[in-house]
N, C-alpha and C positions, 0 to 999 in steps of 0.2 A: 528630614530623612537622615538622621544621623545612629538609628540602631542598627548596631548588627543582625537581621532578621536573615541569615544564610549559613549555612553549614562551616562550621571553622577551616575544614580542609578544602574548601571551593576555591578554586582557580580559572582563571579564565585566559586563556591564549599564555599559559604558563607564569600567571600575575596572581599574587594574592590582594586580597582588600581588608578595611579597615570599617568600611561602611556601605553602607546603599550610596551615597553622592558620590563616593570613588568610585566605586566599580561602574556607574552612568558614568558618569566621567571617563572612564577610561573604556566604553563600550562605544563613545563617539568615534577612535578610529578604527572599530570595526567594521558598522553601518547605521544607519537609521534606523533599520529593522528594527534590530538588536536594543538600539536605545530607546524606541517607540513600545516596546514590548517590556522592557526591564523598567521602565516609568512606571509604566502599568500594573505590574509584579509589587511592586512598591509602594503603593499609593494608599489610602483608606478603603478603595471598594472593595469590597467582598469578593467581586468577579472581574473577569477581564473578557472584554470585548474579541471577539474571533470570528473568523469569514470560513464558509465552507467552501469545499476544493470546487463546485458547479459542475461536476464528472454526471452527477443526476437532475441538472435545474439549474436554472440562476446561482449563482453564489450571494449565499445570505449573510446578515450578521447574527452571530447569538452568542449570547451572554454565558460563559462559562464559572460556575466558583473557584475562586482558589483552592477551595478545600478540597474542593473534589479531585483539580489537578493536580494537588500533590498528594491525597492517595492513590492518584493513577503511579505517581512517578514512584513510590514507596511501595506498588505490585510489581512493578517491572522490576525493580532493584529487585525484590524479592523473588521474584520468577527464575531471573535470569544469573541470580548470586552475584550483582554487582552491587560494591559494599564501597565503602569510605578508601579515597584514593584511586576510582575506575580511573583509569584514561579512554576519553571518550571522543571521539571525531562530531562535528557537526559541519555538515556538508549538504542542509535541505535549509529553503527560505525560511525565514524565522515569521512571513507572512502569514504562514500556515501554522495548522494546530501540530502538524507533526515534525516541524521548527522550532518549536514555541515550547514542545514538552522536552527536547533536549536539553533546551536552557533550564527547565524547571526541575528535569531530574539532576541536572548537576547541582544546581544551586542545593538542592531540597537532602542530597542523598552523597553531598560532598565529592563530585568528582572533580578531574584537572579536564575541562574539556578546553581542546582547541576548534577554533570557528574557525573554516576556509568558506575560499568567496564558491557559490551554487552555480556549479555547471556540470557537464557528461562528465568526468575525469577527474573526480574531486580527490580523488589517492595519486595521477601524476606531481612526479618531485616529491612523494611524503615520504621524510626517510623515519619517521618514530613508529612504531606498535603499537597499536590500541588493541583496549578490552572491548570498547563498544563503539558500533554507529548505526545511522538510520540511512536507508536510501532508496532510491524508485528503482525498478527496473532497469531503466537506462543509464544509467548509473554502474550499476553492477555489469552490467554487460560490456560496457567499455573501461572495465575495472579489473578483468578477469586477471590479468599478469600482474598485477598488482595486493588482488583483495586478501590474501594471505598476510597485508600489516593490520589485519583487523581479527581480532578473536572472534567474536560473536558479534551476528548482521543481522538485524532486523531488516526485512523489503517490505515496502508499501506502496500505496499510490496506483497501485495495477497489476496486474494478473502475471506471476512470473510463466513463461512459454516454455513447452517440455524440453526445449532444444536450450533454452536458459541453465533449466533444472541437470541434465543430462552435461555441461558444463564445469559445472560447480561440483559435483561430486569427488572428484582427485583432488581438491583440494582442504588446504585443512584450518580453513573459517567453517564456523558456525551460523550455515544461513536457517533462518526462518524467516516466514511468510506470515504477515498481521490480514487479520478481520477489524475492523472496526470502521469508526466514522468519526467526526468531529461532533456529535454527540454525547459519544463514549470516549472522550477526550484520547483521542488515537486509539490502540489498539486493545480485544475485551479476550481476544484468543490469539493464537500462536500455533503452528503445526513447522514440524522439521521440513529441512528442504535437501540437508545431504549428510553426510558422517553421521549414518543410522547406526544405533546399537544392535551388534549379534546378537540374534536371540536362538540359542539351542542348536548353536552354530551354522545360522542362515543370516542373511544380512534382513532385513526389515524394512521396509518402508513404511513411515507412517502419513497415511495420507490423509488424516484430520486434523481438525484444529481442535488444539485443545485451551478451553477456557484457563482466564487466571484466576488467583484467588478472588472468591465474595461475588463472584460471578454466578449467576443463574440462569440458565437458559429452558428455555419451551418451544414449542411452534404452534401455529395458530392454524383454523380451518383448509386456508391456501397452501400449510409446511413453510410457510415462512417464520424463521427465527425472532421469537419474541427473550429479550433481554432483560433482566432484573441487577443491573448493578449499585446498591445503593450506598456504597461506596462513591461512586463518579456520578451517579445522576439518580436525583430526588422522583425521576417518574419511570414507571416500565416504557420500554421503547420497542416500538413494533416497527420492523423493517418488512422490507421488500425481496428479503434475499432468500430464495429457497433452499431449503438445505435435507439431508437424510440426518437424522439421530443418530449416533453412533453409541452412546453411552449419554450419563447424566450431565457431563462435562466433555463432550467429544461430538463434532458435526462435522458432515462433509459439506461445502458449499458446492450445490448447483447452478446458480445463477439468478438474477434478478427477475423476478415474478413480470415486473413488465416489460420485460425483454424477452419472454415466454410466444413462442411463435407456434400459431393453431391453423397446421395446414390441413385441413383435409380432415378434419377430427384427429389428428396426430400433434400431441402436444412436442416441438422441439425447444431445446435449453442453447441459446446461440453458447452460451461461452462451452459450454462443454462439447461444443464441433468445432469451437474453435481451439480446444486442447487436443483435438485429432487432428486437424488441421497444421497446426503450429509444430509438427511432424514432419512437415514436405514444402513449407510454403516459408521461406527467407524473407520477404518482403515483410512491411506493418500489412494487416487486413483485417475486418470485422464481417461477420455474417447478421444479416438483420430481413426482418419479416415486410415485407409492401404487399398492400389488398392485389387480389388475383379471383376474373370472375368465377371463376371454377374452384377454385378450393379457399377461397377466403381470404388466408393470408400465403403467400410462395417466398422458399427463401432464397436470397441473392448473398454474391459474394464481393465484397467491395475490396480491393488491391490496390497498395500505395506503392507509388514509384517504380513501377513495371518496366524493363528496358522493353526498346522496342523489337516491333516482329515477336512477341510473345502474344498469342491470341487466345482466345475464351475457348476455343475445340483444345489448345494446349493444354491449359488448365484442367480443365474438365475431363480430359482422358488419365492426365497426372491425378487426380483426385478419387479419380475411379479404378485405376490401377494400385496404386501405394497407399492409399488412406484407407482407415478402419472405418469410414462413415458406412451407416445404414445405407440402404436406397432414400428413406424418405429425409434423410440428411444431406444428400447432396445439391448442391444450389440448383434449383434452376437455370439459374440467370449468373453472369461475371458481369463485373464493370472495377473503369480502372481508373484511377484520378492520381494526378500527379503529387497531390500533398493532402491531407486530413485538416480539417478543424481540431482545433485543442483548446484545451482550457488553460489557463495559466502555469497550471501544475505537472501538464504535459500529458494530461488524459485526454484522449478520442472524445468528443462529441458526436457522435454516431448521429442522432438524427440532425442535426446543424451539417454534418458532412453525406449525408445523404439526400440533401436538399440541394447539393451543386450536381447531382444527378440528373438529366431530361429522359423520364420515360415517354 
């Protein structure tokens, strides 16, 4: 491994290289990850090996191609106009696909990316300015006095909460919100999250996501989002994720098809009561469907970290007073549990944590 196979202007933790063995080399005192990953990048395979985040199932492996990952990384650059020279933060495990593409957009698309170590706080102590980073919700959210050394923010990993969204707006990053999966080698759309463009001298929110280039989208019988990118993947990919059409290249996402709760002949979308929710309720929480002999399925409200003397009559009156829910949207049932089940990436496992539940 001694050809140059990387962007002349690539840097890493503000280091140039000479070769693939240097830059391994010099990626051992980053972490393992990093070097576990850059071997990989480097080797004769075609594809590199990746685990999915387990947010839906088990976490699997699947063989992604290179080729595809660097037209992913050569649509974002494209997308987002970051060209030769970004300065780029990476602050998400390199375990992951959306780890793993930052390394590859820098390498592929010539940025000076710096690697810090992956916790809540990855901007405390950064005194530099970047053009670009990736991060989860939580992340952002204990970022907020800080996330102004960042031009433009990609968020993934989980659902950003209107009281997140409603945050970010005075400020003057560039957030957007990704769809994708490790599939779709991260992310296949993008919709704005704040510094909307005036239009006709009103401010605008744009509440879709908008595809990137060579992207095609449809939905199938259920309105779940069927994917054509063959650019990043050799098959059409049929998700789970309901959506409304918005245009040819524009969808709103409503929620995962099996997370679809049928009370009563009344089909409810938990995440979208949980974007009315995330309105009044500060705590983590998720809404989810359990059988009920009378209507099928009844939906409940599951509350992490509840101080005490706060009771289910409390909630339930707050819910009914201040929130925009329907009637057939308001939980049944509360229940409260001291901590969630998560996945390594720091997503809810909803039904693993609704199994510490004794109905």
């Amino acid at each position: 491994m001694n050809n140059k196979s990387f962007h002349k202007s690539f840097k890493l933790n503000g280091k140039s290289f000479l070769s693939e063995d240097e830059l391994i080399d010099f990626s051992k005192t980053i972490s393992n990850s990093v070097v576990t990953f850059l071997t990989d990048w480097f080797n004769t395979n075609d594809f590199v090996i990746v685990k999915t985040s387990g947010s839906t199932g088990k976490p699997k492996p699947i063989a992604l191609k290179k080729e595809f990952m660097k037209n992913s990384a050569l649509a974002t650059g494209k997308f987002f106009s970051l060209k030769e020279n970004t300065t780029a933060l990476l602050c998400l495990s390199t375990d992951y696909i959306a780890g793993k593409m930052m390394l590859v957009r820098a390498l592929i698309l010539g940025w000076q990316l710096d690697v810090v170590r992956t916790d809540s706080t990855p901007l405390k102590g950064i005194k530099k300015q970047y053009d670009f980073s990736a991060m989860v919700p939580l992340q952002l959210r204990n970022s907020l006095n800080d996330v102004h050394k960042v031009d433009k923010l990609i968020i993934g990993g989980g659902v950003v909460s209107n009281d997140l969204i409603s945050a970010i707006q005075n400020i003057s990053t560039k957030v957007f919100a990704t769809y994708g999966m490790t599939e779709t080698i991260t992310h296949i759309a993008v919709k704005r999250l704040n510094n909307f463009t005036p239009l006709l001298g009103e401010t605008t929110k744009q509440s879709c996501y908008e595809t990137l280039p060579n992207v095609k989208i449809t939905v199938d019988v259920r309105n779940c989002l069927l994917i054509e990118a063959p650019k990043v993947s050799s098959e059409k990919i049929s998700t789970n994720d309901v959506v409304s059409m918005i245009s040819e290249n524009e969808f709103d996402w409503l929620g995962r098809y099996d997370n679809v709760i049928n009370s009563g002949g009344i089909k409810l979308h938990p995440e979208k009561i949980e974007e009315k929710l995330s309105k009044i309720l500060t705590s983590r929480f998720f809404v989810i469907g359990v059988p009920d002999a009378i209507l099928g399925e009844k939906l409940i409200l599951i509350i992490e970290n509840v101080l005490s003397g706060e009771t289910q009559e409390h909630f339930l009156t707050r819910i009914k007073e201040e929130s925009s829910l329907t009637k057939f949207e308001i939980p049944k049932n509360i229940y409260f549990l001291p901590q969630f089940i998560e996945t390594e990436t720091k997503k809810i496992q909803r039904k693993n944590t609704l199994n510490l539940i004794c109905f």
